[in-house]
MITORGU-68498 format. One record per residue: y, x, z of N, C-alpha, C, O in turn. Coordinates in nm, 3 decimals, padded with zeros to 5 digits. Atoms other than C-alpha are relative to their C-alpha. Layout:
N
<node><n_v>Y</n_v><n_u>X</n_u><n_w>Z</n_w><ca_v>Y</ca_v><ca_u>X</ca_u><ca_w>Z</ca_w><c_v>Y</c_v><c_u>X</c_u><c_w>Z</c_w><o_v>Y</o_v><o_u>X</o_u><o_w>Z</o_w></node>
...
***
This chain:
67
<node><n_v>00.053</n_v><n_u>-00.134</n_u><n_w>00.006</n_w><ca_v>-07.137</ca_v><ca_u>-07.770</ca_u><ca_w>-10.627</ca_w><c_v>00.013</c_v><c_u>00.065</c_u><c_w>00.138</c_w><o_v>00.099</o_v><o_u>00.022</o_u><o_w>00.215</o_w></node>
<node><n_v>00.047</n_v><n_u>-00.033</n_u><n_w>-00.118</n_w><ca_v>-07.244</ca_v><ca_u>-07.580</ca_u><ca_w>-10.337</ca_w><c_v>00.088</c_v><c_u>00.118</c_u><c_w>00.016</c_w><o_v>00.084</o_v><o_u>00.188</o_u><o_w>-00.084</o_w></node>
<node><n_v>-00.081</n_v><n_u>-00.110</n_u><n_w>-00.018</n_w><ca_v>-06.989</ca_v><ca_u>-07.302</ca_u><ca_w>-10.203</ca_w><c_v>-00.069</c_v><c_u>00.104</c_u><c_w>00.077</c_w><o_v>-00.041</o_v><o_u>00.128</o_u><o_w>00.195</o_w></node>
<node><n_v>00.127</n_v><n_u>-00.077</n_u><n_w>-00.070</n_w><ca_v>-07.298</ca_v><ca_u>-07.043</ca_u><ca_w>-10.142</ca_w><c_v>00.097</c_v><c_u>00.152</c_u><c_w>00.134</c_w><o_v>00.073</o_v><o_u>00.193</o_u><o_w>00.248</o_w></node>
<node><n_v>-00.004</n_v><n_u>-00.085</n_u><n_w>-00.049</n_w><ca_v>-07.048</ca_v><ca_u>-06.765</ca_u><ca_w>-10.106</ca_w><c_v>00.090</c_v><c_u>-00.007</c_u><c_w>00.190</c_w><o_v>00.114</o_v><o_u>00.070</o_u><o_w>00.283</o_w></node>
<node><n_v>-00.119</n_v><n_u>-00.006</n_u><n_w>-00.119</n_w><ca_v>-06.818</ca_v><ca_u>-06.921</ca_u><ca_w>-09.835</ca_w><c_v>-00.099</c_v><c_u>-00.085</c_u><c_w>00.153</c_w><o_v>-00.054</o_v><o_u>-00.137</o_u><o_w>00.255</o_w></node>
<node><n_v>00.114</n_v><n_u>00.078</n_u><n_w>-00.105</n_w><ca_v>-07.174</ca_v><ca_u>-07.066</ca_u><ca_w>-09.622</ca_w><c_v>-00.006</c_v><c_u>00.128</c_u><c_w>00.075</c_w><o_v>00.009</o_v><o_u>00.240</o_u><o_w>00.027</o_w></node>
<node><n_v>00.041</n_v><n_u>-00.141</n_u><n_w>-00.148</n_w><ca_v>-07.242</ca_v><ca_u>-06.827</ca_u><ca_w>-09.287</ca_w><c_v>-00.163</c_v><c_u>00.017</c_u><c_w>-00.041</c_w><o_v>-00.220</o_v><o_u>-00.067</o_u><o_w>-00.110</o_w></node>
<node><n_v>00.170</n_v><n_u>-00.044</n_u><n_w>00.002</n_w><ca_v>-07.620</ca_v><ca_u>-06.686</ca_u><ca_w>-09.294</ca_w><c_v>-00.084</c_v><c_u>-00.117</c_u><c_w>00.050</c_w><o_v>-00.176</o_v><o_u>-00.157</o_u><o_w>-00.021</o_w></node>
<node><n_v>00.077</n_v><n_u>00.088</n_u><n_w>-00.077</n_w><ca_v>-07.757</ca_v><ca_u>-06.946</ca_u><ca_w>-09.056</ca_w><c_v>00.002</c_v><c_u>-00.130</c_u><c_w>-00.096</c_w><o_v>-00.097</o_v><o_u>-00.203</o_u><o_w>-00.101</o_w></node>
<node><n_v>-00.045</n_v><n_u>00.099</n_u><n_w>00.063</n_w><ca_v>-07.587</ca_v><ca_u>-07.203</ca_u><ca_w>-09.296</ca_w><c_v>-00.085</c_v><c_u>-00.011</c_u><c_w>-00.094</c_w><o_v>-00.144</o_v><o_u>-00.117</o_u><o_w>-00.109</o_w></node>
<node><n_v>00.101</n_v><n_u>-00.055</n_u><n_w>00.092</n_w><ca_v>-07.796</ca_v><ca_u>-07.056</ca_u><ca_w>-09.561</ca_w><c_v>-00.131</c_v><c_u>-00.042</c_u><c_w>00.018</c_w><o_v>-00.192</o_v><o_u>-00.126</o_u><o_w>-00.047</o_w></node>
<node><n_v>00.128</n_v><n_u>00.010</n_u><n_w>-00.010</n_w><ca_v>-08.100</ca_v><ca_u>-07.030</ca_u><ca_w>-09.421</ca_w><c_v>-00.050</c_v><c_u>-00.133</c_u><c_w>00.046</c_w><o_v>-00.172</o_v><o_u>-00.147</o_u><o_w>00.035</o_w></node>
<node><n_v>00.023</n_v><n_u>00.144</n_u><n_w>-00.007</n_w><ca_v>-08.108</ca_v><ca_u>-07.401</ca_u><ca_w>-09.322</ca_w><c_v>-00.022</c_v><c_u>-00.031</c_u><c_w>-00.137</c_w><o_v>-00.130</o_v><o_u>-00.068</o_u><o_w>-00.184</o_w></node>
<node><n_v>00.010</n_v><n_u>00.081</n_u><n_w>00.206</n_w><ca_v>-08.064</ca_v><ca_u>-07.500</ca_u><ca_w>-09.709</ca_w><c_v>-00.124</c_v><c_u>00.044</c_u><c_w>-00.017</c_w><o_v>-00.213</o_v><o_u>-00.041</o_u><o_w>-00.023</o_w></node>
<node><n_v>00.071</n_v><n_u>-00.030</n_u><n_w>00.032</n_w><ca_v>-08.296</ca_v><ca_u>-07.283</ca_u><ca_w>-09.772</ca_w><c_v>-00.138</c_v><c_u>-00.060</c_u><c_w>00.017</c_w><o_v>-00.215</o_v><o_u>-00.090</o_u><o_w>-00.074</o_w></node>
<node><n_v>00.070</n_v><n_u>00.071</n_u><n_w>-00.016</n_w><ca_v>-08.535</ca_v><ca_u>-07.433</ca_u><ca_w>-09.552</ca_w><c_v>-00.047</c_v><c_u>-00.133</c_u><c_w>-00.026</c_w><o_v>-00.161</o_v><o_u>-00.181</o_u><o_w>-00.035</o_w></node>
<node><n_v>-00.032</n_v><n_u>00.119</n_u><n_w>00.043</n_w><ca_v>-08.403</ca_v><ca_u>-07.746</ca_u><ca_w>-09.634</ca_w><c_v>-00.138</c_v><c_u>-00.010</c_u><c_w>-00.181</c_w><o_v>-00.252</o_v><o_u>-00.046</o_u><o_w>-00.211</o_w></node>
<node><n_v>00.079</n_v><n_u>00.009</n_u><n_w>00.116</n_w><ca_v>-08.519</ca_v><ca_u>-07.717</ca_u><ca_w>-09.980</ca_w><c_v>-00.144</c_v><c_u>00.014</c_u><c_w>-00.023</c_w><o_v>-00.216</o_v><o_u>-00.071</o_u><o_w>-00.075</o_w></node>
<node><n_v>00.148</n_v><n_u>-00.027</n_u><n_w>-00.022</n_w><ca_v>-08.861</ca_v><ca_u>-07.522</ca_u><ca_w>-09.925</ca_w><c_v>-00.090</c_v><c_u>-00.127</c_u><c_w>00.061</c_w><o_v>-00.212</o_v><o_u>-00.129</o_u><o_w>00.047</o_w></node>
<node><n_v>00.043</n_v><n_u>00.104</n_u><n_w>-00.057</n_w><ca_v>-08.923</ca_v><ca_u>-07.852</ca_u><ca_w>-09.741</ca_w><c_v>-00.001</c_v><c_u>-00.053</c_u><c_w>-00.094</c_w><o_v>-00.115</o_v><o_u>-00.056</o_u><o_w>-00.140</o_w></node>
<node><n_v>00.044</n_v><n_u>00.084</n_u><n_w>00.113</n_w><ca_v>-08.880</ca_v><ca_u>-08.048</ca_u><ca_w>-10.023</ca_w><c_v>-00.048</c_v><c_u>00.022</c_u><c_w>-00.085</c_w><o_v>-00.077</o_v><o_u>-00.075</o_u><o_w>-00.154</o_w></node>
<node><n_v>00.046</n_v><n_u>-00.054</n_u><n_w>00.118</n_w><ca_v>-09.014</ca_v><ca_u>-07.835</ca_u><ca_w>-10.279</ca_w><c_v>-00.167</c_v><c_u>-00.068</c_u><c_w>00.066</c_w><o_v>-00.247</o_v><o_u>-00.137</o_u><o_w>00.003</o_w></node>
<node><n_v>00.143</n_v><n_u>00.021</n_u><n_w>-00.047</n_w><ca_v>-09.330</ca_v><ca_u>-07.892</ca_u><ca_w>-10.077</ca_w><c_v>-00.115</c_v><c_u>-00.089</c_u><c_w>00.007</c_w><o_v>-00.238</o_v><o_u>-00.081</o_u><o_w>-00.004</o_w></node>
<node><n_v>00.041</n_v><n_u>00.083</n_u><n_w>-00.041</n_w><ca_v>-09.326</ca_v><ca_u>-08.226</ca_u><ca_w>-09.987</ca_w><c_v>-00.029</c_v><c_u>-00.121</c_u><c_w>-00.172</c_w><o_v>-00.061</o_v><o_u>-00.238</o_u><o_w>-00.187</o_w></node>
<node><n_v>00.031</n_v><n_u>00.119</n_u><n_w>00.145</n_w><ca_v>-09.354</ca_v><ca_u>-08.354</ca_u><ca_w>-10.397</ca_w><c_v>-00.128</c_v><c_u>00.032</c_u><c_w>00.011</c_w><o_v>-00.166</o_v><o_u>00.123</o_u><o_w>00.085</o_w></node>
<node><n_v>00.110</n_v><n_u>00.025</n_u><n_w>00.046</n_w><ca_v>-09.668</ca_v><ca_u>-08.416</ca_u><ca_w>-10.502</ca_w><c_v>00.013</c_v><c_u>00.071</c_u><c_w>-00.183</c_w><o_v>-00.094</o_v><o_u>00.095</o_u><o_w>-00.239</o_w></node>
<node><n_v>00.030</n_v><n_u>-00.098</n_u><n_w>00.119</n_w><ca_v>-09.626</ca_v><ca_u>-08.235</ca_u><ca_w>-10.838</ca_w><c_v>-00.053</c_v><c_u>00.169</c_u><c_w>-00.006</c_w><o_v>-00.040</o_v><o_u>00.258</o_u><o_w>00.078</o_w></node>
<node><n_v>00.097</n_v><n_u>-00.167</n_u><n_w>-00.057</n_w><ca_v>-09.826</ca_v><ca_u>-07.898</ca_u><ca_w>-10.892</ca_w><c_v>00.074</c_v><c_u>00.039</c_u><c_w>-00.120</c_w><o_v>00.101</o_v><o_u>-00.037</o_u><o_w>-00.213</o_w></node>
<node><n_v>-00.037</n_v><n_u>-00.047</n_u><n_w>00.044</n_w><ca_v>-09.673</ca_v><ca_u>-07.645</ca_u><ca_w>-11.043</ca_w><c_v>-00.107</c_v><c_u>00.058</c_u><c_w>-00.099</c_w><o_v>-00.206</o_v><o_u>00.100</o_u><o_w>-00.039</o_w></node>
<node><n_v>00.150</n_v><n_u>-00.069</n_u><n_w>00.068</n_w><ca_v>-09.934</ca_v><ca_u>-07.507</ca_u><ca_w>-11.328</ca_w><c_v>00.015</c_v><c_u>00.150</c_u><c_w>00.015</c_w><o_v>00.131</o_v><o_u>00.187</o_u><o_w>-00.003</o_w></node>
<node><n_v>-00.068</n_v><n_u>-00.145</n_u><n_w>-00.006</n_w><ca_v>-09.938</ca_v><ca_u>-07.117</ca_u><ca_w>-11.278</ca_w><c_v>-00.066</c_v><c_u>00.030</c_u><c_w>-00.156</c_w><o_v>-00.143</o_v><o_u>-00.044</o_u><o_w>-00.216</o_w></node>
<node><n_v>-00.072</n_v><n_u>-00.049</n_u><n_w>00.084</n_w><ca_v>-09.866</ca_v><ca_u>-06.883</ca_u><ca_w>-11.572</ca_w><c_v>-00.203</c_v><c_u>00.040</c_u><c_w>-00.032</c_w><o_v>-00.268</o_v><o_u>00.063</o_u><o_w>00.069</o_w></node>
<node><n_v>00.119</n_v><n_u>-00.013</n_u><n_w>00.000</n_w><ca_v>-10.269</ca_v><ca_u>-06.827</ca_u><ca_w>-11.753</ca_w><c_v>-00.065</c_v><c_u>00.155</c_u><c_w>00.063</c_w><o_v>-00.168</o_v><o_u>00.179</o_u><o_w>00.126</o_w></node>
<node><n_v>00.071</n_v><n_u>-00.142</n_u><n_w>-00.084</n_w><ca_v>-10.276</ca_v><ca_u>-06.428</ca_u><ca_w>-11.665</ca_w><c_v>00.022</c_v><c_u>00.012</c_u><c_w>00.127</c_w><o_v>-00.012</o_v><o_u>00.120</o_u><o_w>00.176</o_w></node>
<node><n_v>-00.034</n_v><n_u>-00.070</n_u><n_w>-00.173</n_w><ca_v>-10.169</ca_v><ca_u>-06.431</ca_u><ca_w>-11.291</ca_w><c_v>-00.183</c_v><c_u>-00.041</c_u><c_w>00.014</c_w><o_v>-00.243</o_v><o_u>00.065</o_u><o_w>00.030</o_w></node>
<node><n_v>00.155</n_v><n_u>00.007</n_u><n_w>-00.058</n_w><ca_v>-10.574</ca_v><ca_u>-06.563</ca_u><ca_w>-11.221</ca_w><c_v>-00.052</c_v><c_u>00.091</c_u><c_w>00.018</c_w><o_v>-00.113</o_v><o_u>00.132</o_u><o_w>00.117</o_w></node>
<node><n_v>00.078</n_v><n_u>-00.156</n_u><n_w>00.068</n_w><ca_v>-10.676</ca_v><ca_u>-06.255</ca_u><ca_w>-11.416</ca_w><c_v>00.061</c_v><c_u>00.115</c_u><c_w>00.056</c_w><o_v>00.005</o_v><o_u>00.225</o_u><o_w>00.049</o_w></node>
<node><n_v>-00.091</n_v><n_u>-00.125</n_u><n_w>-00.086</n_w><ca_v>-10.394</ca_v><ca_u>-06.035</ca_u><ca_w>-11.208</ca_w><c_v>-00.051</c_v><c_u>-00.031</c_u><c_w>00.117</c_w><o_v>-00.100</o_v><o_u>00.071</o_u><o_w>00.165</o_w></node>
<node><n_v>00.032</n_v><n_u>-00.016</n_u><n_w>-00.098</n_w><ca_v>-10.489</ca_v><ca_u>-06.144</ca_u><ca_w>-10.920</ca_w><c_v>-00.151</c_v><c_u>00.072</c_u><c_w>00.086</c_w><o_v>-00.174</o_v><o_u>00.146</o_u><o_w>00.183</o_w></node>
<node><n_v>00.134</n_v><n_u>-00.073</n_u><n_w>00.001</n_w><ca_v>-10.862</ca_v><ca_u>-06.083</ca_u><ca_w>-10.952</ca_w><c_v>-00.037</c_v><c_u>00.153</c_u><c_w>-00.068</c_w><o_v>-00.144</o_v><o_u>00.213</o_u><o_w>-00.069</o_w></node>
<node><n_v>00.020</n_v><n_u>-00.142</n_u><n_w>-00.024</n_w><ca_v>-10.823</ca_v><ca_u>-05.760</ca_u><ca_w>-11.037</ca_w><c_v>00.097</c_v><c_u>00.112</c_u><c_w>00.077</c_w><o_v>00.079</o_v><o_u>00.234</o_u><o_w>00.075</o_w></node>
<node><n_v>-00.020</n_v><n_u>-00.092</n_u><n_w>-00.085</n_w><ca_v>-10.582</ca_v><ca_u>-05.636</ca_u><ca_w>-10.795</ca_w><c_v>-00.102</c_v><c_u>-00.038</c_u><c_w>00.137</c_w><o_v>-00.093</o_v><o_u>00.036</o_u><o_w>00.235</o_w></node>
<node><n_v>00.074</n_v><n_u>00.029</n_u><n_w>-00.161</n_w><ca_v>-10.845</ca_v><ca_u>-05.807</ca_u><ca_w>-10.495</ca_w><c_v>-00.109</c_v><c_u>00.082</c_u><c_w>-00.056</c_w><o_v>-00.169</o_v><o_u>00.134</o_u><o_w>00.038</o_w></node>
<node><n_v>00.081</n_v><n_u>-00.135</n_u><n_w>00.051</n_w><ca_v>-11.089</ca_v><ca_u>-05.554</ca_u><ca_w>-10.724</ca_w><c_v>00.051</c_v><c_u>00.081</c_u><c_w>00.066</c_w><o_v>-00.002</o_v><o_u>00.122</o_u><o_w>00.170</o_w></node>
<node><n_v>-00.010</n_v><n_u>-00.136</n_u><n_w>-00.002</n_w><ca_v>-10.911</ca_v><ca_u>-05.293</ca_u><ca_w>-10.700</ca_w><c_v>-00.020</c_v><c_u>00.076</c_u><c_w>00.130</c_w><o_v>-00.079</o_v><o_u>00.180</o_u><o_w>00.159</o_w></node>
<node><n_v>-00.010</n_v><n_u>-00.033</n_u><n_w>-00.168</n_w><ca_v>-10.824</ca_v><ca_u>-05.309</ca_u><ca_w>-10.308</ca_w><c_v>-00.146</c_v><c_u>-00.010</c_u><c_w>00.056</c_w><o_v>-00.171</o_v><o_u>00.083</o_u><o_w>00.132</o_w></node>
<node><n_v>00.129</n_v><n_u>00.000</n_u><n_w>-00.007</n_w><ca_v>-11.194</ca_v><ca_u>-05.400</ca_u><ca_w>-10.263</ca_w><c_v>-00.083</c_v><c_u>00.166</c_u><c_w>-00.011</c_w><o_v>-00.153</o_v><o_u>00.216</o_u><o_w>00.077</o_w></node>
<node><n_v>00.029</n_v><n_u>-00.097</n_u><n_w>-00.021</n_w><ca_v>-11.268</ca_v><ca_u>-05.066</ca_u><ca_w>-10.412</ca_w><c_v>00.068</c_v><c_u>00.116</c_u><c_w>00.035</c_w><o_v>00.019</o_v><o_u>00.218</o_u><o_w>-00.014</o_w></node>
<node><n_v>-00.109</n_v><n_u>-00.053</n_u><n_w>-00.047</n_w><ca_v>-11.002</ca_v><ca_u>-04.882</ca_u><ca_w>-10.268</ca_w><c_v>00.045</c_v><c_u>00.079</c_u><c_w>-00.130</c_w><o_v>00.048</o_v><o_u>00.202</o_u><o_w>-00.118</o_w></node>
<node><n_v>-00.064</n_v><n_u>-00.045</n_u><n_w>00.060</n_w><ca_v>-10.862</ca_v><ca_u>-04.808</ca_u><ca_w>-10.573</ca_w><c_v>00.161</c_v><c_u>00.054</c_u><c_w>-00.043</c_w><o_v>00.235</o_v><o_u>00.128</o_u><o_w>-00.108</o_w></node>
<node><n_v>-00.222</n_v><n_u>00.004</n_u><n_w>-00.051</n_w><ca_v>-10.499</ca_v><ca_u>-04.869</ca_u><ca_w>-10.464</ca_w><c_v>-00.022</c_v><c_u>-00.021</c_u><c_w>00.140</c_w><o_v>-00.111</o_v><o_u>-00.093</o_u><o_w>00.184</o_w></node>
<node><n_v>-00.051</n_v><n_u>-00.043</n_u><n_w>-00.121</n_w><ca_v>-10.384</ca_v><ca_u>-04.781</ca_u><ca_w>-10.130</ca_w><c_v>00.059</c_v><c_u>-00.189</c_u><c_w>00.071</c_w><o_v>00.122</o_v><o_u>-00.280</o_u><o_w>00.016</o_w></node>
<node><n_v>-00.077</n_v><n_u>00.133</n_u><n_w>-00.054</n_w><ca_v>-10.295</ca_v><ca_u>-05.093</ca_u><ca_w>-09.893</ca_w><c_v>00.045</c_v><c_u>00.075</c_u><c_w>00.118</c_w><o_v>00.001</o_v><o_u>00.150</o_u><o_w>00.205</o_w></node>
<node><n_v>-00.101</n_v><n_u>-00.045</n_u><n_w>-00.106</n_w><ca_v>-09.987</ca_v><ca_u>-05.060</ca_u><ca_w>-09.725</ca_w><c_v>00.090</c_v><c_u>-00.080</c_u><c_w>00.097</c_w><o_v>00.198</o_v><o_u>-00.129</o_u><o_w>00.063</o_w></node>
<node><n_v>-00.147</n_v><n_u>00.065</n_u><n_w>-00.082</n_w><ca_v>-09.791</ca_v><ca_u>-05.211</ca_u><ca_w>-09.453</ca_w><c_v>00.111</c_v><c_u>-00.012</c_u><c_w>-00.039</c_w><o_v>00.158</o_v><o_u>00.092</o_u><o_w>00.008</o_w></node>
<node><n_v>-00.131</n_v><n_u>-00.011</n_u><n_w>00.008</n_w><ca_v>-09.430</ca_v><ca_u>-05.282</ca_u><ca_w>-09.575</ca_w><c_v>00.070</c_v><c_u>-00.051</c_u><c_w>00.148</c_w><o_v>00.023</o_v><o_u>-00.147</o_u><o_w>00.210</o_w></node>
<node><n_v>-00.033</n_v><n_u>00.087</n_u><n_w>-00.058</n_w><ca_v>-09.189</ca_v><ca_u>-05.329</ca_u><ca_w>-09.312</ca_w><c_v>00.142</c_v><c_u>-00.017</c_u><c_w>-00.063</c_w><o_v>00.193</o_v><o_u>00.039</o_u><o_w>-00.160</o_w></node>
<node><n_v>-00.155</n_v><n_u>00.019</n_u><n_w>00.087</n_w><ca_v>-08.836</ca_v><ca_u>-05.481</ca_u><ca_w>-09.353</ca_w><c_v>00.100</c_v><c_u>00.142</c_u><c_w>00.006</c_w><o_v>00.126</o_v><o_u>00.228</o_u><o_w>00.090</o_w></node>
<node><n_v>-00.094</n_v><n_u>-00.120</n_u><n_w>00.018</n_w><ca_v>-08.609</ca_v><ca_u>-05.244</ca_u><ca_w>-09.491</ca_w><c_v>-00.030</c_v><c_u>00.111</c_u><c_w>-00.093</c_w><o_v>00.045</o_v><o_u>00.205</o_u><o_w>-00.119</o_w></node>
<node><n_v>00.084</n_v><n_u>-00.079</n_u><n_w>00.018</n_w><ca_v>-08.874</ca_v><ca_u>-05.082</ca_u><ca_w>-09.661</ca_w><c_v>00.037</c_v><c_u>-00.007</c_u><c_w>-00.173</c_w><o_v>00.029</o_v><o_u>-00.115</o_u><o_w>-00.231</o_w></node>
<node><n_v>-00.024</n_v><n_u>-00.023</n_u><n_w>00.140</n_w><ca_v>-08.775</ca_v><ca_u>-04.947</ca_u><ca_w>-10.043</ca_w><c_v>-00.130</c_v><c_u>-00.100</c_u><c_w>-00.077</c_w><o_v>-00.240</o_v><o_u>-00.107</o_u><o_w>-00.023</o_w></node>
<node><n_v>00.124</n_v><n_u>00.070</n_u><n_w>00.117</n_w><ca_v>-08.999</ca_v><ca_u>-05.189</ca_u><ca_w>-10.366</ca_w><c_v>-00.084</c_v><c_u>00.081</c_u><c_w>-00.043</c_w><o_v>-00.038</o_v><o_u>00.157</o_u><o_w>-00.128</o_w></node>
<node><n_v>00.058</n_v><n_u>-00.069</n_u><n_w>00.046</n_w><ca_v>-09.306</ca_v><ca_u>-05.017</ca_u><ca_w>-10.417</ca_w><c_v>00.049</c_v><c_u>-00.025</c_u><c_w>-00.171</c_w><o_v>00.097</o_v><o_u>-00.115</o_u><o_w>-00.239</o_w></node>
<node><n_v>00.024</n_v><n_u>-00.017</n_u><n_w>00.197</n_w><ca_v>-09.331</ca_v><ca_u>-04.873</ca_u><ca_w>-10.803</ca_w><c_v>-00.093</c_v><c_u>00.029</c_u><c_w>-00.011</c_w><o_v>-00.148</o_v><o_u>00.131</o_u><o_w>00.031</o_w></node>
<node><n_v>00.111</n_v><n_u>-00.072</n_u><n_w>00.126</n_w><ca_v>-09.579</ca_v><ca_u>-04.868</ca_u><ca_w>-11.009</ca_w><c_v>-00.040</c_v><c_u>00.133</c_u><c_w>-00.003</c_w><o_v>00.045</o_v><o_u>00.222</o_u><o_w>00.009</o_w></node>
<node><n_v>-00.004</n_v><n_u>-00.133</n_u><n_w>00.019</n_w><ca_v>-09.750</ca_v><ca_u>-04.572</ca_u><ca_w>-11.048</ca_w><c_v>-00.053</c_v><c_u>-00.021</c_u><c_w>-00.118</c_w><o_v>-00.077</o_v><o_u>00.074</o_u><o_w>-00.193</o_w></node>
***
């Protein structure tokens, strides 16, 4: 078992990469979930008709909510 809390940041973010590398490199596809298609195509609606605001986040920056 992996001692996450006693790894330094840099230590971290290697694994991390580490892994993202291998997640990548399978050849298995993940199936996505049937409504994200249908979420997605209607938030590229919405922004299309500027129905929702597009915003820059930068880091540090509070999780938009929902309105």
């Amino acid at each position: 078992m992996l001692a996450i809390d006693l790894m330094s940041r840099s230590e971290k973010l290697e694994l991390a990469q580490a892994l993202w590398r291998d997640l990548g490199e399978g050849s298995a596809t993940v199936e996505s979930v049937s409504w994200h298609g249908a979420a997605l195509d209607e938030a590229q609606q919405a922004l299309c008709y500027r129905e929702i605001p597009l915003r820059r986040r930068r880091a540090g920056d509070a999780p938009v909510k929902p309105s």
